[in-house]
C-alpha positions in Angstrom: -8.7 -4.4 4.7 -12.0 -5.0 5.2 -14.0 -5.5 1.6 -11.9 -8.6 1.5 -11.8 -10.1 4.5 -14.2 -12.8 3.1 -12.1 -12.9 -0.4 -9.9 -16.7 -0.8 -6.7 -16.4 -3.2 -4.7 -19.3 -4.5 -1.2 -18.8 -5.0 0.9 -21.5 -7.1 4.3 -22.3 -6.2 3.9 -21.2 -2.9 6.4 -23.5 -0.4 9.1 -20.9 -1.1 10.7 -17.7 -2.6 8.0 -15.8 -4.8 4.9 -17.6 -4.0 5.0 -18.1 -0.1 6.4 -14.2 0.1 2.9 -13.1 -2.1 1.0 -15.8 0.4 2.2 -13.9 3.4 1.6 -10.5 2.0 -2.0 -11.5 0.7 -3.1 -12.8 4.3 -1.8 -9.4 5.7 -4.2 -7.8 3.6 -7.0 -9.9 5.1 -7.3 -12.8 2.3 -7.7 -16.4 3.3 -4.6 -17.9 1.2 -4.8 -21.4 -0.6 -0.9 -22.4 -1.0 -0.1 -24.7 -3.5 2.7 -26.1 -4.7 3.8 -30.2 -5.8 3.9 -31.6 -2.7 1.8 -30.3 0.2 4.0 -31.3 2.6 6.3 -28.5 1.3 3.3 -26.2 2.1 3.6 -26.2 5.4 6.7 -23.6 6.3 4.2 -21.1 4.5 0.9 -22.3 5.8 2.1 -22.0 9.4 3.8 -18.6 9.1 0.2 -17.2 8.0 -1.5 -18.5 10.6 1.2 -17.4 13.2 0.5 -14.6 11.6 -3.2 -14.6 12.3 -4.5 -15.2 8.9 -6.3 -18.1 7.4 -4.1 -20.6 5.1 -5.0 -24.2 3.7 -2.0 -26.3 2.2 -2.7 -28.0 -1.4 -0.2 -30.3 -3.1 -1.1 -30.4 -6.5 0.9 -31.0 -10.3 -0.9 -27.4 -12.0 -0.1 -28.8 -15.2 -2.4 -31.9 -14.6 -6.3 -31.2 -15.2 -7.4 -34.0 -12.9 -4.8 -32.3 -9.7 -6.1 -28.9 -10.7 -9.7 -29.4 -10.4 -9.8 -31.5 -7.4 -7.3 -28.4 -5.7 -9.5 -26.5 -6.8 -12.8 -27.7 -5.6 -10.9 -28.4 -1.9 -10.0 -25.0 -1.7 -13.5 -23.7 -2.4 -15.2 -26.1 0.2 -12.2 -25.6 3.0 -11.6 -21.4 2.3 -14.2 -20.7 0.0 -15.0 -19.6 -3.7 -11.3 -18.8 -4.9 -11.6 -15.0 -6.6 -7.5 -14.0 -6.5 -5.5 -16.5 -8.6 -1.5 -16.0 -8.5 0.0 -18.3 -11.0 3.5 -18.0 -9.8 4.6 -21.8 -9.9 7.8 -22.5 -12.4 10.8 -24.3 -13.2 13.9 -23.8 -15.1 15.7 -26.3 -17.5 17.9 -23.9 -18.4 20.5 -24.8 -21.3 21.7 -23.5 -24.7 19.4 -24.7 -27.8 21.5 -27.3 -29.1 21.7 -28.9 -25.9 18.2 -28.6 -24.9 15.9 -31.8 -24.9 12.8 -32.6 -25.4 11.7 -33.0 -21.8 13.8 -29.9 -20.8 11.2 -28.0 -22.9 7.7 -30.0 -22.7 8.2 -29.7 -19.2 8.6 -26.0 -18.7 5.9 -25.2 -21.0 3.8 -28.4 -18.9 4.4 -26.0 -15.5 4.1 -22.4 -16.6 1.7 -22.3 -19.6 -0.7 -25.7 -19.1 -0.5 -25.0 -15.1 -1.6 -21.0 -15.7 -4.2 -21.9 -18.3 -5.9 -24.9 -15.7 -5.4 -22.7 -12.8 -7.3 -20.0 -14.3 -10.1 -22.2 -16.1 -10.6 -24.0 -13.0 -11.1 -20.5 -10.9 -12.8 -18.3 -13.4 -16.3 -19.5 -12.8 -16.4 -18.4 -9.2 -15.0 -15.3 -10.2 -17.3 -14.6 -13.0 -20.3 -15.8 -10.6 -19.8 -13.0 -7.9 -18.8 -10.0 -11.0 -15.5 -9.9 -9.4 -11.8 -11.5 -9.7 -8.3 -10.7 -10.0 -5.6 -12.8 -12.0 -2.2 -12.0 -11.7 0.6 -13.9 -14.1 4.3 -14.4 -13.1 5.9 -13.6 -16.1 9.7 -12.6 -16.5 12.4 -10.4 -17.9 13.4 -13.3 -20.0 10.4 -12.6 -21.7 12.6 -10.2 -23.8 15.0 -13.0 -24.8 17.5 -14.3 -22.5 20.5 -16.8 -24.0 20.1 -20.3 -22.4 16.7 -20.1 -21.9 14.5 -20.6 -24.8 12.4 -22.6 -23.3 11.4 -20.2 -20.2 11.6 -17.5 -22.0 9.1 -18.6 -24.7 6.7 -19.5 -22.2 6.9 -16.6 -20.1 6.3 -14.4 -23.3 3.3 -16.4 -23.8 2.1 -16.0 -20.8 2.2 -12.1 -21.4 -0.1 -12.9 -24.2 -2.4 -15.3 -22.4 -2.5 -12.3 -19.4 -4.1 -10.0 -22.3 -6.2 -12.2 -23.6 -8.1 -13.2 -20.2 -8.3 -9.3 -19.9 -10.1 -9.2 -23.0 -12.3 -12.0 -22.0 -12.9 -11.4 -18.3 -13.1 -8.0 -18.2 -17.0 -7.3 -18.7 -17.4 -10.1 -15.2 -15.5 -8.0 -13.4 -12.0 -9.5 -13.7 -9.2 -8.0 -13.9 -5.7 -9.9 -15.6 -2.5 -8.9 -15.0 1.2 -10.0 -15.5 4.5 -9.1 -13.5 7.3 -10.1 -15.1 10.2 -9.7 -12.3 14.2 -9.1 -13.1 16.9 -11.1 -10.9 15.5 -12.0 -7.7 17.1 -14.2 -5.1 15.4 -17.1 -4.8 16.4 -20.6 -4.5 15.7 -21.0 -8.3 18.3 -17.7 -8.9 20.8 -19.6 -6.4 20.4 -23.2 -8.3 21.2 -21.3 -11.3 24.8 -19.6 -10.0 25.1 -23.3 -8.5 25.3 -24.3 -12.4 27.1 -21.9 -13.3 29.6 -22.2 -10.7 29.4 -19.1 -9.2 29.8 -17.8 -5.7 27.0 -16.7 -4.4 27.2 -13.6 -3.2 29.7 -12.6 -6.2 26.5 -13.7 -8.6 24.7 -11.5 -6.8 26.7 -8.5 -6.6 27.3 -8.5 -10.3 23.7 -8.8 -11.3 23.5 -5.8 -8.7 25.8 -3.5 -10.5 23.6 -4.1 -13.8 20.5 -3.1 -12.2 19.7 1.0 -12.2 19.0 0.8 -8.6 21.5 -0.9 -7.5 20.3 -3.8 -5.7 19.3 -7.2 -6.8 15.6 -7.8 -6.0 14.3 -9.8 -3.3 10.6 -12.1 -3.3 8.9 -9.5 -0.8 9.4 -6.8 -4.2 7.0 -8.9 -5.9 4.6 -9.6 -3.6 3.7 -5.6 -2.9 3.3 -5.3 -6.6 0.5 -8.7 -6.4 -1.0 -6.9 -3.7 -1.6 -3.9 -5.6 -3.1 -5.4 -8.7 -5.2 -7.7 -6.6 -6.5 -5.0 -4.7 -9.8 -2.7 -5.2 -7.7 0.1 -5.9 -6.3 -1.7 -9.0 -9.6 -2.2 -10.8 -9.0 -0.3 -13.6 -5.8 -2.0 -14.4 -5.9 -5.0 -16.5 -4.5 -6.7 -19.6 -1.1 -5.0 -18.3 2.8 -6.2 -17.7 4.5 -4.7 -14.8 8.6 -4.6 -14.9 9.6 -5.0 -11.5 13.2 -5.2 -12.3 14.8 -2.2 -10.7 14.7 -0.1 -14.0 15.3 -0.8 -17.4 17.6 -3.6 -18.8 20.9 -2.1 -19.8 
């Protein structure tokens, strides 16, 4: 893909699941690829399977919900990869539990990852992307969005971040960038398997019977996402913004 084989995206959360599945997909499309995540040693798994690859990937360990961390990622990526114009917030946590049982750093510290780290990620990248007329955002939003028991915490912050995707659209849009959300159904991820872990669930029986709610069929898997993040942050996708894509395998029953 030629037109951006000069282009640098940053992807949050990146070590694993999600994140280092949309790293691998956006270096296959010809992007340099900052991964980030808390610690940068974590990085590395991803970092190495780009390059094996034969794409470009730097490693950044940084707390996205801390201004100071943010900035100086920031500023490393654009002097080791370049200006960063893609920016993937995908980085999240659960603190899953039911509202009378939730605390007070269960919630302050989902809202701290999803909504502070998304809002200092973007600040800190907009410039270069307003500077060259061109950007893409993209949002990791959720299904839970819609309400989910046990989770009022993520769910009220990946609502809002379906709110702060429109607003960047509104915002950007005349420099060029584009802002977009996916909000994903069950995919299995580590974060999907700690959850059945609570639970106690099997495994495999968790995942069957989320299966057999899903229209088609199949639980999702991180690779569905990342094709979807490759689409908006393509040149095709330019006339796509201020939107959130399902990708849930059809409609919740």
């Amino acid at each position: 893909m030629s037109e951006s084989t000069a282009r640098v995206a940053i992807v949050t959360g990146a070590a694993r699941g999600i994140g280092a599945a949309t790293a691998l997909r956006l270096a296959a499309d010809g992007l340099a690829v900052a991964v980030v995540d808390l610690d940068e040693g974590s990085t590395a798994a991803t970092v190495q399977a780009v390059q094996a690859a034969g794409g470009r990937a730097l490693g950044v360990g940084a707390d996205v919900g801390d201004a100071e961390q943010v900035q100086a990622a920031v500023d490393r990526v654009a002097a080791e990869l370049g200006p960063p114009v893609v920016l993937v917030n995908n980085a999240g946590v659960t603190r899953d539990n039911m509202l009378f049982k939730m605390t007070d750093a269960d919630w302050d510290l989902v809202m701290h990852v999803h909504l502070r780290g998304s809002f200092l990620m973007t600040r800190a990248c907009q410039r270069f992307m307003v500077e060259v007329g061109w950007g893409r955002v993209v949002n990791l939003s959720s299904t839970s969005a819609l309400g989910n028991r046990g989770q009022a915490n993520y769910a009220t912050a990946k609502a809002g971040l379906q709110g702060f995707t429109k607003t960047l659209a509104l915002e950007l849009g005349k420099f060029g960038v584009t802002a977009n959300a996916i909000a994903p159904g069950f995919i299995q991820t580590e974060m999907t398997r700690a959850t059945a872990e609570r639970i106690g669930r099997d495994w495999e029986e968790y995942v069957a019977e989320r299966a057999a709610a899903i229209p088609v069929a199949r639980a999702g898997v991180p690779e569905d996402i990342a094709h979807t993040v490759s689409f908006l942050v393509s040149e095709g996708a330019g006339f796509v913004s201020g939107q959130v894509v399902y990708v849930a395998g059809g409609p919740r029953t």
